[in-house]
N, CA, C and O of each residue as an XYZ file, in Angstrom:
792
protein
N      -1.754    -13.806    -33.254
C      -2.556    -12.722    -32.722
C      -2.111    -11.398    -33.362
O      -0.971    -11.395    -33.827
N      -2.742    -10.423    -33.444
C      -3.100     -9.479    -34.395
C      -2.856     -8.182    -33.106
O      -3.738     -7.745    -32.367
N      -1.557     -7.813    -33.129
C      -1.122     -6.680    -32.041
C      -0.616     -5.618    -32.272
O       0.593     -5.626    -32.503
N      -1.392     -4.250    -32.295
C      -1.193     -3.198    -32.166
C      -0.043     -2.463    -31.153
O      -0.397     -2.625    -29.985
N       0.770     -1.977    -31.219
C       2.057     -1.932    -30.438
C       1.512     -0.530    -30.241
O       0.532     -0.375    -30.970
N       1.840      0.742    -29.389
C       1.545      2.251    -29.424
C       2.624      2.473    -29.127
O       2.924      1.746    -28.180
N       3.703      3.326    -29.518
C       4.835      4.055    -28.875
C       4.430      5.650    -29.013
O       4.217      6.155    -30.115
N       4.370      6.178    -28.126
C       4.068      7.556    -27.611
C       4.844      8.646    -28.818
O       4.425      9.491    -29.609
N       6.077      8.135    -28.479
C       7.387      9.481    -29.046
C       8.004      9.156    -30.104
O       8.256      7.962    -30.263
N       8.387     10.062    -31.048
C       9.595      9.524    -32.016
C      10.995      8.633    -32.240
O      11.643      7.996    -33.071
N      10.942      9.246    -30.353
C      12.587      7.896    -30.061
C      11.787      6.897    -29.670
O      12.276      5.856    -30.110
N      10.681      6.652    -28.990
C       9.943      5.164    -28.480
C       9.737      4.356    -29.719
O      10.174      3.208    -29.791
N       8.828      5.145    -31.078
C       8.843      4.466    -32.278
C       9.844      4.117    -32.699
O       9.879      2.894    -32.566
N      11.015      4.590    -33.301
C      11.924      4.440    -33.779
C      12.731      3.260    -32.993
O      13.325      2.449    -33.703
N      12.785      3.129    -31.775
C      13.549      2.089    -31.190
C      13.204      0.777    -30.948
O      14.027     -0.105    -30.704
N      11.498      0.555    -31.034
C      10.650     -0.188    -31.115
C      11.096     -0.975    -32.669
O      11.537     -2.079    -32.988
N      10.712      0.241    -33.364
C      10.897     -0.257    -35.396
C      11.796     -1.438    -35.007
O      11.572     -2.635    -34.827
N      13.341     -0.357    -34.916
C      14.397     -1.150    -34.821
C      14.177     -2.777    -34.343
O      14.346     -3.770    -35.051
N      13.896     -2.747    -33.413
C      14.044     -3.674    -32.208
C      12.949     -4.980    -32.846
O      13.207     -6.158    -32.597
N      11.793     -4.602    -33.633
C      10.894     -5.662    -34.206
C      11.673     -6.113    -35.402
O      11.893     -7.312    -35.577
N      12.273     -4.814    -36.572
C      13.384     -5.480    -37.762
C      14.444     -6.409    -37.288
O      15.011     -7.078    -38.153
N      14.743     -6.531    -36.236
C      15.724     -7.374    -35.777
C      15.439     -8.581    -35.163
O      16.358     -9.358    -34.906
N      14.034     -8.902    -34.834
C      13.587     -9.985    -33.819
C      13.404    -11.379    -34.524
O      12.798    -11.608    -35.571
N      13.765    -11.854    -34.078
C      13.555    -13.433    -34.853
C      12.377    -13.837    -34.513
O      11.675    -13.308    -33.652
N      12.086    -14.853    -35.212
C      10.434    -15.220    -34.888
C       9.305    -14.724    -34.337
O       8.666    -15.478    -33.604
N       8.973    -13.782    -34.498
C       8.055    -13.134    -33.237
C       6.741    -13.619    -33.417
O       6.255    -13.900    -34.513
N       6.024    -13.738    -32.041
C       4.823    -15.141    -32.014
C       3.694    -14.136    -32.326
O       2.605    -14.566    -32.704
N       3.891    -12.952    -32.197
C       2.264    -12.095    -32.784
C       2.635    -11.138    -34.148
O       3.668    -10.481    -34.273
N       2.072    -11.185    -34.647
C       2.120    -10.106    -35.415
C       1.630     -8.557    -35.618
O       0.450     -8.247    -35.780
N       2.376     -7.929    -35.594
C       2.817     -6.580    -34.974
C       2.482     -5.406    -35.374
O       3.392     -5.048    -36.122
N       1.818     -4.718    -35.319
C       1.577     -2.945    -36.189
C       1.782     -2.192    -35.313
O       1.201     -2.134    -34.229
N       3.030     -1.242    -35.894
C       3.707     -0.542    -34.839
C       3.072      1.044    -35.018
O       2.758      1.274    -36.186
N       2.888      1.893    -34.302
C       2.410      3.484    -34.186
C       3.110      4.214    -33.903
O       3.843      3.601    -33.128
N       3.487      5.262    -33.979
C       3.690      6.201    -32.951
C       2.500      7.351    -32.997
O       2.168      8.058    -33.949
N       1.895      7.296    -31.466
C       0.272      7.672    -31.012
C       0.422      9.020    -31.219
O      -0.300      9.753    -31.894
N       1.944      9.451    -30.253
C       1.731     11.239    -30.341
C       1.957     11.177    -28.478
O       2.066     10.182    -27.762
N       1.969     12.709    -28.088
C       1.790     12.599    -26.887
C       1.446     13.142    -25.627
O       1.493     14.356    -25.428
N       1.049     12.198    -24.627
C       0.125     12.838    -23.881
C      -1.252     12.326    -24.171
O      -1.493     11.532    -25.080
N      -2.316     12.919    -23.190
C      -3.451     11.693    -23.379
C      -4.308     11.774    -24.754
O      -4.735     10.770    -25.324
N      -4.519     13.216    -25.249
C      -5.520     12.775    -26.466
C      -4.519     12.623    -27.464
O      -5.247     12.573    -28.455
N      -3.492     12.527    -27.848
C      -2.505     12.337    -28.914
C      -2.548     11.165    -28.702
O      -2.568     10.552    -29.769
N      -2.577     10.366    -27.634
C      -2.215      8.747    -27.495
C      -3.792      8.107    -28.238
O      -3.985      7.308    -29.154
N      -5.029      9.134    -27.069
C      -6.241      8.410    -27.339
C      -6.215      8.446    -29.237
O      -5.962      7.376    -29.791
N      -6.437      9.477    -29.964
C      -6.649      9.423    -31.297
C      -5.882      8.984    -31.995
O      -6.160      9.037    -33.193
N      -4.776      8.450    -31.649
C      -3.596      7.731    -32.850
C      -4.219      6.198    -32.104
O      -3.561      5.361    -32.721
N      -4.869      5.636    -31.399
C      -5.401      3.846    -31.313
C      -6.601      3.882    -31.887
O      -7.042      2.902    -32.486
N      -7.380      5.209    -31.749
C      -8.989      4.823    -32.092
C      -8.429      5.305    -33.750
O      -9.174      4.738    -34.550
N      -7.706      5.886    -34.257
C      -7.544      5.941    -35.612
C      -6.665      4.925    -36.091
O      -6.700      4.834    -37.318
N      -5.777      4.020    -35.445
C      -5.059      3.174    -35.948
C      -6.129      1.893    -35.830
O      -5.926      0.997    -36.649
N      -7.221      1.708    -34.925
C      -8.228      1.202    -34.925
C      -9.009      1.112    -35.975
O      -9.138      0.070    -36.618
N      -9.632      2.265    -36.254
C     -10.684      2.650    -37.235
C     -10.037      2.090    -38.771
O     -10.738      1.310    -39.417
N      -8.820      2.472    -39.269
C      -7.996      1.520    -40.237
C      -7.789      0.707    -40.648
O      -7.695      0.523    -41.861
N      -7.591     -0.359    -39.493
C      -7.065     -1.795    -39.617
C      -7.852     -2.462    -40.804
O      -9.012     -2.168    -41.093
N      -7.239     -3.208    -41.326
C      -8.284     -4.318    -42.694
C      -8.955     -5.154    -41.683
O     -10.129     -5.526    -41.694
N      -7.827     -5.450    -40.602
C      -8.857     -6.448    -39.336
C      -8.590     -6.201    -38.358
O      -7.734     -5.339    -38.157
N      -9.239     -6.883    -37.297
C      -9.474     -6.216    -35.841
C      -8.594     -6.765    -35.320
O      -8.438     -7.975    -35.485
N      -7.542     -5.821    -34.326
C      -6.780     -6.224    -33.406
C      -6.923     -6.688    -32.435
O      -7.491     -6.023    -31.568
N      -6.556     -7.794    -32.189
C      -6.690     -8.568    -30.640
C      -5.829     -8.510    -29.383
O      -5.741     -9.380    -28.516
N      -5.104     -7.129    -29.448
C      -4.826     -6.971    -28.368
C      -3.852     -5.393    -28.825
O      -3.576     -4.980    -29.951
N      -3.554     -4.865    -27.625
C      -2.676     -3.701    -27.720
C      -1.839     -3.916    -26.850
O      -2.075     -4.775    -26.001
N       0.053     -2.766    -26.830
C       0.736     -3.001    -26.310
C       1.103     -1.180    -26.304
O       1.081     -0.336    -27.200
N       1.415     -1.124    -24.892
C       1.874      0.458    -25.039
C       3.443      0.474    -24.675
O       3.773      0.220    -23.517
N       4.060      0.662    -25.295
C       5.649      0.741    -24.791
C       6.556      1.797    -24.701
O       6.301      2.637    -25.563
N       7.690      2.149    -23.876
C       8.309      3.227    -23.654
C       8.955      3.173    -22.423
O       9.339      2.228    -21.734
N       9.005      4.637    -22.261
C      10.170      5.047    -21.124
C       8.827      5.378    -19.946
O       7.677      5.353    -20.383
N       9.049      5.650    -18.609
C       8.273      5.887    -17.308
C       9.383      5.988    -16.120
O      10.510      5.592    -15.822
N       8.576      6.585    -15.765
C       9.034      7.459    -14.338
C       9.044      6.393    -13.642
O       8.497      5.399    -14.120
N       9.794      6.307    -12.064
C       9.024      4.909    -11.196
C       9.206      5.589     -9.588
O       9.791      6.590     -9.174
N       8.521      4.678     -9.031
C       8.032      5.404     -7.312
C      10.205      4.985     -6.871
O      11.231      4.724     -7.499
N       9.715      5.207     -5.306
C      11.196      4.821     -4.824
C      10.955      3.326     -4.836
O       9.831      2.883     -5.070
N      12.054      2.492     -4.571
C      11.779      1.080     -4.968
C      12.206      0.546     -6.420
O      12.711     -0.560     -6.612
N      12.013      1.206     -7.109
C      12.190      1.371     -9.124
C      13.482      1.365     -8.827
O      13.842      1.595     -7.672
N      14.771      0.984    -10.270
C      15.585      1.436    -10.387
C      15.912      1.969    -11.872
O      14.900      1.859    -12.565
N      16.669      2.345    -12.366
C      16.796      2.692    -14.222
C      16.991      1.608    -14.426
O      17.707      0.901    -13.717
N      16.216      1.125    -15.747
C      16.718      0.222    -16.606
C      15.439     -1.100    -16.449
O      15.015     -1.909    -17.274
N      15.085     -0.841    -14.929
C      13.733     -1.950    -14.907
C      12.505     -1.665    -15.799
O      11.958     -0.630    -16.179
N      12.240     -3.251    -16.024
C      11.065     -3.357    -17.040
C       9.968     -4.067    -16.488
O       9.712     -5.229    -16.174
N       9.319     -2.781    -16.481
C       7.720     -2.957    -15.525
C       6.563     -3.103    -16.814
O       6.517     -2.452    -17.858
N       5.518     -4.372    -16.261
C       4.497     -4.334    -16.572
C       3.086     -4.142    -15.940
O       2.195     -4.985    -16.053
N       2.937     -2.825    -15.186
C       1.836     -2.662    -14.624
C       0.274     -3.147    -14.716
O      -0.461     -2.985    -15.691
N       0.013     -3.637    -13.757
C      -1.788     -4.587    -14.144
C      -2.986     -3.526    -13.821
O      -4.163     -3.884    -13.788
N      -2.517     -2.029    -13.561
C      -3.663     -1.055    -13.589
C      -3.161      0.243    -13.988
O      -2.103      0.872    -14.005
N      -4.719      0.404    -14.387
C      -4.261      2.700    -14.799
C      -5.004      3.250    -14.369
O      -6.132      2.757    -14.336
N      -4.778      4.506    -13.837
C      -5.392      5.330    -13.082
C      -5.084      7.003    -13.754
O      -4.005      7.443    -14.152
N      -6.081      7.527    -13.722
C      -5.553      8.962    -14.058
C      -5.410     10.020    -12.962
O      -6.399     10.599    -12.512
N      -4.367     10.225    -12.609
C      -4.300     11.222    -11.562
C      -4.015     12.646    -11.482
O      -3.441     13.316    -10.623
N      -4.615     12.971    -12.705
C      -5.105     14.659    -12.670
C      -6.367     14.258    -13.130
O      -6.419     14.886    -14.188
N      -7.314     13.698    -13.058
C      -8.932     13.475    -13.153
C      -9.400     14.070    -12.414
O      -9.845     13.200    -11.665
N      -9.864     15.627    -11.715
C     -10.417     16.227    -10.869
C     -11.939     16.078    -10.302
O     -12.663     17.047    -10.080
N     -12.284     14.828    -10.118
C     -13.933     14.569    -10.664
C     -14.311     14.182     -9.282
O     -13.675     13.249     -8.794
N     -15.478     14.886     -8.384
C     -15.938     14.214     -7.404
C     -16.525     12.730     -7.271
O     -17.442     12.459     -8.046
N     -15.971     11.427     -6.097
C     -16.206     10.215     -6.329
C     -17.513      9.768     -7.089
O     -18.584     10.350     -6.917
N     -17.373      8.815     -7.847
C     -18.384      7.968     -7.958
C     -19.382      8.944     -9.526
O     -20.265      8.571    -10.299
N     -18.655     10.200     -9.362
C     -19.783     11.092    -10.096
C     -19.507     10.753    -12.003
O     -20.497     10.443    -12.666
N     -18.549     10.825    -12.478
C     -17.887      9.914    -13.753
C     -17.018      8.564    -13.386
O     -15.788      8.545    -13.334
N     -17.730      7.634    -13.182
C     -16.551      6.388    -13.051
C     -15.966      5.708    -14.566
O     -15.120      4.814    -14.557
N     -16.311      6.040    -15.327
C     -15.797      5.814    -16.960
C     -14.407      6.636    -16.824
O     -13.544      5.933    -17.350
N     -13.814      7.881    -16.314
C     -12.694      8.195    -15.814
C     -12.138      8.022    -14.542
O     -10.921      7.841    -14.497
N     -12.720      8.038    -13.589
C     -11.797      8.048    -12.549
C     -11.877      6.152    -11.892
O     -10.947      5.852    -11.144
N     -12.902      5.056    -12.181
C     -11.853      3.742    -11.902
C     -10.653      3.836    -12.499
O     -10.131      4.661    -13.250
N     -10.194      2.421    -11.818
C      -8.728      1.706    -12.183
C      -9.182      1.059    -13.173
O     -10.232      0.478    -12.900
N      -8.578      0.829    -14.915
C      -8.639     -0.120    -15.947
C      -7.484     -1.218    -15.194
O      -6.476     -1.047    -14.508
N      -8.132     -2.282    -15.660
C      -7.300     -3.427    -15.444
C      -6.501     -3.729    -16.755
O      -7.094     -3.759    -17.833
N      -5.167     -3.952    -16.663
C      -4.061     -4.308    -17.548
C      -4.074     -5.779    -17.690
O      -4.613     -6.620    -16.971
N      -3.353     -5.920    -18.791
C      -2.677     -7.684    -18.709
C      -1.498     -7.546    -18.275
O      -0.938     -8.612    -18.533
N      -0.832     -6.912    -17.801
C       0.374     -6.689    -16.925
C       0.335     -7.953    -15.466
O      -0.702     -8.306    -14.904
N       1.580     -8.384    -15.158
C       1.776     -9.283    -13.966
C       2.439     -8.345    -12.946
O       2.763     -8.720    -11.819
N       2.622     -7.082    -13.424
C       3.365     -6.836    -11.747
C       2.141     -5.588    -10.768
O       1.556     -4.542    -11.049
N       2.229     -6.267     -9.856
C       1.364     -5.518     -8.721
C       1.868     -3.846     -8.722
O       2.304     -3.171     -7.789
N       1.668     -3.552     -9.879
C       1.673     -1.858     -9.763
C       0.836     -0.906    -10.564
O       0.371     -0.934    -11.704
N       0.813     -0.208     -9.748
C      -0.212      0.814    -10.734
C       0.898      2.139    -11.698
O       1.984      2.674    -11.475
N       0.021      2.198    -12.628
C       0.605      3.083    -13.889
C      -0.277      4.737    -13.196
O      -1.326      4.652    -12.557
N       0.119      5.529    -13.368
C      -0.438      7.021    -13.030
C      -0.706      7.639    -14.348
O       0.229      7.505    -15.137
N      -1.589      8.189    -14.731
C      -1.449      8.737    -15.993
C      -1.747     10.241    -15.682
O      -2.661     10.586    -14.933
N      -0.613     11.406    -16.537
C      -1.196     12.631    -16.572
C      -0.633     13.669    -17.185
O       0.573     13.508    -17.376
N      -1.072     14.668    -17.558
C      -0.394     15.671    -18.627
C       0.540     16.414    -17.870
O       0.363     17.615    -17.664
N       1.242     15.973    -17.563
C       2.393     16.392    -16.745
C       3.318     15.661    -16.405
O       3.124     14.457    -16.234
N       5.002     16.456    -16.165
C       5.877     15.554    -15.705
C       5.919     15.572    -14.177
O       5.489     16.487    -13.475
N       6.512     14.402    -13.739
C       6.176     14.046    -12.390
C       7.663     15.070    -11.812
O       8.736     15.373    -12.334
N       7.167     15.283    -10.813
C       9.049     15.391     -9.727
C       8.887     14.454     -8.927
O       8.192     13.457     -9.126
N       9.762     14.804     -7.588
C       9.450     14.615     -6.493
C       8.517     13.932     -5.894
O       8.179     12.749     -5.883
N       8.027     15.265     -5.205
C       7.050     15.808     -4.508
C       5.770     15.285     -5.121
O       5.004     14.506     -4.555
N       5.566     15.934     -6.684
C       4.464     15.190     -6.702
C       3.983     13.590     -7.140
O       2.918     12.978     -7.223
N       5.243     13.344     -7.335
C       4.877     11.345     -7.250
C       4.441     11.146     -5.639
O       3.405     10.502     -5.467
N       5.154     11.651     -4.410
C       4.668     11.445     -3.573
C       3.518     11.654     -3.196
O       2.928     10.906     -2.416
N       2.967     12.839     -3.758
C       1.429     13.641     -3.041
C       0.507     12.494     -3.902
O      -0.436     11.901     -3.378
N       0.883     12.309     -5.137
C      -0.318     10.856     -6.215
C       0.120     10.203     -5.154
O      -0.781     10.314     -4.322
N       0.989      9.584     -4.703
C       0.748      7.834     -4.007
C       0.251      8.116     -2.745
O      -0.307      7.142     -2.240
N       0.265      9.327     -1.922
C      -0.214      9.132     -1.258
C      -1.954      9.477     -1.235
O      -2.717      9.069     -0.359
N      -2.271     10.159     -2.190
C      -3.798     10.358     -2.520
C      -4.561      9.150     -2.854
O      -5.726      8.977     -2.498
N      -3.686      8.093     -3.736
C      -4.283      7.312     -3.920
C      -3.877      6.015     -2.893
O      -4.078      4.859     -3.264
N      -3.429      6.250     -1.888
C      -2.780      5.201     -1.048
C      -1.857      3.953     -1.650
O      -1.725      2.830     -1.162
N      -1.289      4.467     -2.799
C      -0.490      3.597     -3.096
C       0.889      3.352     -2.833
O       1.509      4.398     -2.640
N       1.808      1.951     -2.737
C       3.045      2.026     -2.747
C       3.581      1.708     -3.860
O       4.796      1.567     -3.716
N       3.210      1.519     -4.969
C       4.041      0.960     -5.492
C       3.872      1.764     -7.045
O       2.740      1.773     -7.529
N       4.600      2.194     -7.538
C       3.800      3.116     -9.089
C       5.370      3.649    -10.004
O       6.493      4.074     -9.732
N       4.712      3.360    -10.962
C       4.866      4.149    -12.246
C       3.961      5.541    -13.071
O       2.730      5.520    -13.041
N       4.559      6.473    -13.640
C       4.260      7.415    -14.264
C       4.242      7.556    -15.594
O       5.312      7.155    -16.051
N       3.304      8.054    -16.663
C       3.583      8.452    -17.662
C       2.274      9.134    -18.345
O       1.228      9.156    -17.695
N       2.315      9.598    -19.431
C       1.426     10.382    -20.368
C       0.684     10.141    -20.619
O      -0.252     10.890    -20.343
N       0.438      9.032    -21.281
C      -0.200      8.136    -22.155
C      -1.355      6.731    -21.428
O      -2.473      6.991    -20.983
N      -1.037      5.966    -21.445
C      -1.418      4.544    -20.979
C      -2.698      4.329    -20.342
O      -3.266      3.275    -20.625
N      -3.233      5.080    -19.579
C      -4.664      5.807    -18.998
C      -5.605      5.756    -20.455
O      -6.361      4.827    -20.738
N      -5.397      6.849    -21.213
C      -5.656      7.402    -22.078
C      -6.344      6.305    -23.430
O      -7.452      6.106    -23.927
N      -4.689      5.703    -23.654
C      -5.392      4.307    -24.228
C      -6.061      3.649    -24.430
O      -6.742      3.425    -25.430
N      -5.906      2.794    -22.586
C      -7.241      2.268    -22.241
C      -8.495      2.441    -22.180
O      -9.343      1.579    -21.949
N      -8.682      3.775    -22.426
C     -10.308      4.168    -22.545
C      -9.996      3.958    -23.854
O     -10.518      2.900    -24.205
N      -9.453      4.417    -24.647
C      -9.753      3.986    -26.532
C     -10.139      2.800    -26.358
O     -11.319      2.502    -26.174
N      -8.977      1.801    -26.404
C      -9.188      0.290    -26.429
C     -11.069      0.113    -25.386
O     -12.166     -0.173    -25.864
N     -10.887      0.264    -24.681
C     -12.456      0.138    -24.153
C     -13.055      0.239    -24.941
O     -13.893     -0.659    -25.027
N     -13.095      1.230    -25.953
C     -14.247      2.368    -26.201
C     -14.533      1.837    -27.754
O     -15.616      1.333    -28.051
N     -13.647      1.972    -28.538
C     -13.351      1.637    -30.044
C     -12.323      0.163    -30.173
O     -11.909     -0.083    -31.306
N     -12.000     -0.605    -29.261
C     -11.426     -1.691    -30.210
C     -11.889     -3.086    -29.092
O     -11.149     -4.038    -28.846
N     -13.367     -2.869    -28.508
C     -14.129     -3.760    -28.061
C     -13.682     -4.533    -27.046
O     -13.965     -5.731    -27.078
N     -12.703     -3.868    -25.677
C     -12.177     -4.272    -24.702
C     -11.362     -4.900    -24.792
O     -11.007     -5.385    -23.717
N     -10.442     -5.364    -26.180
C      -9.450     -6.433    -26.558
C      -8.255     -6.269    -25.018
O      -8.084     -5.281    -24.305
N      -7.706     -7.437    -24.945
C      -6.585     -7.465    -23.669
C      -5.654     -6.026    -24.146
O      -5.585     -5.715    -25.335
N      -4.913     -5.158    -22.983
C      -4.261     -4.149    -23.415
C      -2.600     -4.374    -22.200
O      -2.731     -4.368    -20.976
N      -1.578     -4.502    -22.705
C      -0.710     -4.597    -21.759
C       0.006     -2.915    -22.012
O      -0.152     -2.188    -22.992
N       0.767     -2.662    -20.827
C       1.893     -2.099    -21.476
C       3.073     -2.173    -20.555
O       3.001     -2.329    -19.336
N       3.906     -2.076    -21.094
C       5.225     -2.538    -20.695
C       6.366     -1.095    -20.730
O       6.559     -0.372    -21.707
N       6.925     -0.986    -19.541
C       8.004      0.410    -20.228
C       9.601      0.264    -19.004
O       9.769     -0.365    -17.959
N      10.190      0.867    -19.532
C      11.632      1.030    -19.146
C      11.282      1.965    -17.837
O      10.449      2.865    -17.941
N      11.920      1.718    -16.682
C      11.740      3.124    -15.959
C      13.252      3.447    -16.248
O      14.230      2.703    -16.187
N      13.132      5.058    -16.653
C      14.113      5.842    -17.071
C      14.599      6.908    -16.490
O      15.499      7.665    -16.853
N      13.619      6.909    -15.120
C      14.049      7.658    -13.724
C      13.132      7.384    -12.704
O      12.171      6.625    -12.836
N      13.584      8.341    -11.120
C      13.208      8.092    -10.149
C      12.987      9.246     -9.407
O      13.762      9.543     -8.499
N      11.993      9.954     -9.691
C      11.909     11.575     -9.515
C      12.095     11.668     -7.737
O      12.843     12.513     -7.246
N      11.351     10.736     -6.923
C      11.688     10.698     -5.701
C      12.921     10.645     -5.331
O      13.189     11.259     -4.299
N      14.141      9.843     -6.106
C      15.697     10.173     -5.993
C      16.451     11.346     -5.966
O      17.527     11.538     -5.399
N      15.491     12.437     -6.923
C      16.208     13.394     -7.313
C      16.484     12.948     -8.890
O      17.693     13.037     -9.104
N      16.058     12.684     -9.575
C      16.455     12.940    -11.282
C      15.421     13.432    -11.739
O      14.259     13.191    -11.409
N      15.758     14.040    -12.406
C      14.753     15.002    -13.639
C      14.530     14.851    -15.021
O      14.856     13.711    -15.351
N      14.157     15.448    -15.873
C      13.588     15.614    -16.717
C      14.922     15.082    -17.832
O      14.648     14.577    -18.921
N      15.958     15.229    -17.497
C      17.411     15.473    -17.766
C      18.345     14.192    -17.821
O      19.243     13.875    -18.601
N      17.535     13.261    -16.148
C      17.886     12.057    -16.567
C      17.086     11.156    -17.224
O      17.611     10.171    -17.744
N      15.916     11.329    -17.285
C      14.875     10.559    -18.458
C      15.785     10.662    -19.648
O      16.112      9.634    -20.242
N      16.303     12.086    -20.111
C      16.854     12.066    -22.041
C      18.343     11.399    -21.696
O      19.050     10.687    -22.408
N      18.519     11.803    -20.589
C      19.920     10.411    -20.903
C      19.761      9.170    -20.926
O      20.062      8.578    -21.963
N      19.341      8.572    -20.005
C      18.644      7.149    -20.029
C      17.949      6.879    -21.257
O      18.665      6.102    -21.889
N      16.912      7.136    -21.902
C      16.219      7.284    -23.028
C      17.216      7.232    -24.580
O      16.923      6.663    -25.632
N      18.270      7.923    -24.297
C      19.047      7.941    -25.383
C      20.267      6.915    -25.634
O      20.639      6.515    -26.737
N      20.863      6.542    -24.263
C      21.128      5.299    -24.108
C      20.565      4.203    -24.012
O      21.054      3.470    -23.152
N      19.727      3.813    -24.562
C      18.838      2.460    -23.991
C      18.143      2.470    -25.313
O      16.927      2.524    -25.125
N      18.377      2.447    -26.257
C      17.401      1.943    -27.911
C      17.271      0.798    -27.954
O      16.554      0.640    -28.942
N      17.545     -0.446    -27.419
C      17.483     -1.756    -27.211
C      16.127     -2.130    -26.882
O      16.084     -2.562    -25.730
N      15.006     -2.128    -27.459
C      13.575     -2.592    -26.718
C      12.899     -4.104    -26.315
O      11.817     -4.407    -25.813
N      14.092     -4.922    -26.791
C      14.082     -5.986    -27.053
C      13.763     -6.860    -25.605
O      13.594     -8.075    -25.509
N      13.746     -6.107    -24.807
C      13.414     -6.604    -23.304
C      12.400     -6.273    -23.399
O      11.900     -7.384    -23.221
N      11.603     -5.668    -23.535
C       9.907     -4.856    -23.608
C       9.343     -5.833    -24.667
O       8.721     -6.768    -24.163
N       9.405     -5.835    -25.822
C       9.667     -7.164    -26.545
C       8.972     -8.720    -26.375
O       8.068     -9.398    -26.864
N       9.887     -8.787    -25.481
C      10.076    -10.482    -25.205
C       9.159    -10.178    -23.966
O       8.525    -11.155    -23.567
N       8.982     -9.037    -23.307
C       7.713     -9.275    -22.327
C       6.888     -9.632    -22.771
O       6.420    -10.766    -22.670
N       6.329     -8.356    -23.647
C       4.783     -8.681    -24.541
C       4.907     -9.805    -25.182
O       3.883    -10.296    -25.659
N       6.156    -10.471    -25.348
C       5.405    -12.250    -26.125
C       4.932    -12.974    -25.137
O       4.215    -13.969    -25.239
N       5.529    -12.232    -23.704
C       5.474    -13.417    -22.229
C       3.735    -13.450    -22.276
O       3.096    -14.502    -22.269
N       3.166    -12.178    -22.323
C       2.122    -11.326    -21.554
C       0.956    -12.207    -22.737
O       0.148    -13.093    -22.461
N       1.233    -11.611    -23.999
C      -0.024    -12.235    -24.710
C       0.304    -13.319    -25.485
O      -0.571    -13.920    -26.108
């Protein structure tokens, strides 16, 4: 299978690279990115790594670091089965091309949050509770994606898989994401998901 990998950031690419030069056998074959970041940096680095390809990719993988609700701990590797954008300001029902849930190939019962912003606290709590959720992850990107992949690479399966690298409801910040993040270049668990997943 023919898999487009997206890493958001320069340390996500770079640790990814690493982590595929080192992998033994790997059952898909792999084209790695780095998208850029945040949502239209993510959207135009798939629909242009799309638009490229000699052939069509059969699936995408978004990988990296993420925030996680309480419940999360550092170092867990979540594969969320939905995305949601939660700075989409749009009255119900009125654009549903943005504001549904995309369905993931992810196995764990959680939802991904997507938004141009970093989470704290407070506001991971005010998203889960707007959207009545318990159970979530945060990040930039992954939302964003999924409308590409919808849109330009013909609904192909889209997983993504990421490290949570804090727990803003704990109290860590912005501060413990770059420590965690800088310790942890090993992607090789994210990896061996996406061989689980597709």
């Amino acid at each position: 299978m023919r898999v487009l990998i997206v890493a958001p950031t320069s340390r996500e690419y770079k640790y990814m690279r690493s982590t595929l030069e080192g992998f033994a056998n790997p059952k898909h074959d792999y084209t790695l990115i780095c998208s850029g970041i945040g949502k239209a940096g993510a959207a135009a680095g798939v629909a242009t790594a799309v638009a490229k390809a000699a052939e069509p990719f059969e699936a995408v993988a978004v990988v990296g670091f993420a925030a996680g609700s309480l419940g999360f701990k550092q170092g867990d590797v979540v594969a969320p089965n939905r995305a949601v954008y939660h700075d989409c300001d749009v009255p119900e029902g009125f654009i549903p091309e943005l504001t549904d849930p995309y369905l993931l190939a992810g196995n764990d019962a959680v939802t991904v949050f997507t938004g141009d912003s970093f989470i704290n606290g407070s506001s991971a709590t005010n998203i889960m509770q707007r959207f009545d959720c318990k159970s979530a992850i945060f990040d930039m990107e992954i939302m964003a994606v999924a409308i590409a992949v919808r849109d330009y690479a013909a609904g192909i399966p889209m997983v993504a898989v990421k490290y949570i690298s804090d727990v803003p409801q704990s109290g860590h910040t912005e501060q413990s994401y770059d420590e965690f993040a800088d310790s942890h270049a090993d992607f090789t668990p994210l990896l061996n998901r996406i061989e689980q997943l597709l």
